[in-house]
C-alpha positions, 0 to 999 in steps of 0.5 A, spaced: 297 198 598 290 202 599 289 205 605 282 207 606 280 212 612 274 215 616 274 220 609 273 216 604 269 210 608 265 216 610 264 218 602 262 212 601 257 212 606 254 217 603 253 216 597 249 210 600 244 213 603 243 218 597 242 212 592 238 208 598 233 216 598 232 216 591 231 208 590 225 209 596 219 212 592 220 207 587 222 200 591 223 200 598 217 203 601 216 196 604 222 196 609 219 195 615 212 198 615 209 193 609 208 193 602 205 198 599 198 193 599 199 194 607 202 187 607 206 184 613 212 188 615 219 186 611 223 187 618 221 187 625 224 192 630 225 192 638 228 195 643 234 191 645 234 191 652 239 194 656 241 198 650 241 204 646 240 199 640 235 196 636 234 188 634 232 189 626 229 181 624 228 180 617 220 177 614 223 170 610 225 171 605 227 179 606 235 177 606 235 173 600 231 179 596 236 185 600 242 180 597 244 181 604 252 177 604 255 175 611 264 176 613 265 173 620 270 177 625 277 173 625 283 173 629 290 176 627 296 174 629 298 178 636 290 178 639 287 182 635 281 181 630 279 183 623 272 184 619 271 186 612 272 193 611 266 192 607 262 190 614 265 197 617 259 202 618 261 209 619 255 214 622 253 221 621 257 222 626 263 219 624 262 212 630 264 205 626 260 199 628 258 193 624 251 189 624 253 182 627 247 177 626 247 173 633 241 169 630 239 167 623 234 173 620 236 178 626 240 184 626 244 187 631 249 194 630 255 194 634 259 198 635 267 198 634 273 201 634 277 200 627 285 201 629 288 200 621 286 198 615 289 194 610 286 192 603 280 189 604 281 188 612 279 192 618 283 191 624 279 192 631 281 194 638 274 193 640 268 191 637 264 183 637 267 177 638 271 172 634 267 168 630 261 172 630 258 174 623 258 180 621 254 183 616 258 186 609 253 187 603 247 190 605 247 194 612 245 199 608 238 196 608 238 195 615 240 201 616 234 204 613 230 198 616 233 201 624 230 208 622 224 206 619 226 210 612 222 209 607 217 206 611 
């Protein structure tokens, strides 16, 4: 059994966001601002209220290009609940949180608390309620999205 800690899921986080920079100049400068011919915006973001969080919605046909891919929070025997390790996020700061998406083509981070993590699952104490989708390939790009990189 693999164990994979904040260490390595944090190594992993940064080699995303340096392959993400490097990729900016070449393909992701319409991230939310538009193309680079001044086009519509691949992504909207607004403030979510009452929250220190952003709600990041994709243009039609944003996700299908990102190569977005969705997992869902399950439940685990003795209450608890699950995502796919591939949905954590961990921050600069070494918070965890994972994108749910409450409607289709919107984005919202949500913070969470990983207990364990087992194979290719995590294991929460607190984080989005079961059921919920979550995003698993593609945070990256909202994350830059949210942030407007490459903007």
């Amino acid at each position: 059994m693999l164990r994979r800690g904040p260490t390595s899921a944090r190594a992993r986080w940064l080699i995303t966001l340096l392959v993400l920079a490097s990729l900016t100049p070449v393909g992701c400068a319409e991230t939310a601002s538009g193309g680079e011919d001044g086009g519509d915006a691949a992504a909207t973001i607004q403030q979510v209220d009452g929250a220190d969080v952003v709600r990041v919605t994709l243009a039609p046909g944003a996700a299908e290009r990102l190569g977005l891919e969705m997992g869902v929070v399950r439940a685990v025997p003795g209450g608890g609940r699950a995502v796919p390790y591939a949905a954590v996020v961990y921050d600069p700061n070494g918070q965890t949180w994972v994108y749910t998406s409450p409607k289709n083509r919107t984005f919202v981070r949500e913070p969470i608390t990983v207990t364990d993590v087992s194979g290719e699952e995590a294991f929460l104490s607190s984080g989005p309620e079961i059921g919920t989708e979550v995003v698993t390939v593609g945070t990256a790009e909202l994350y830059g999205a949210e942030q407007e990189i490459g903007a």
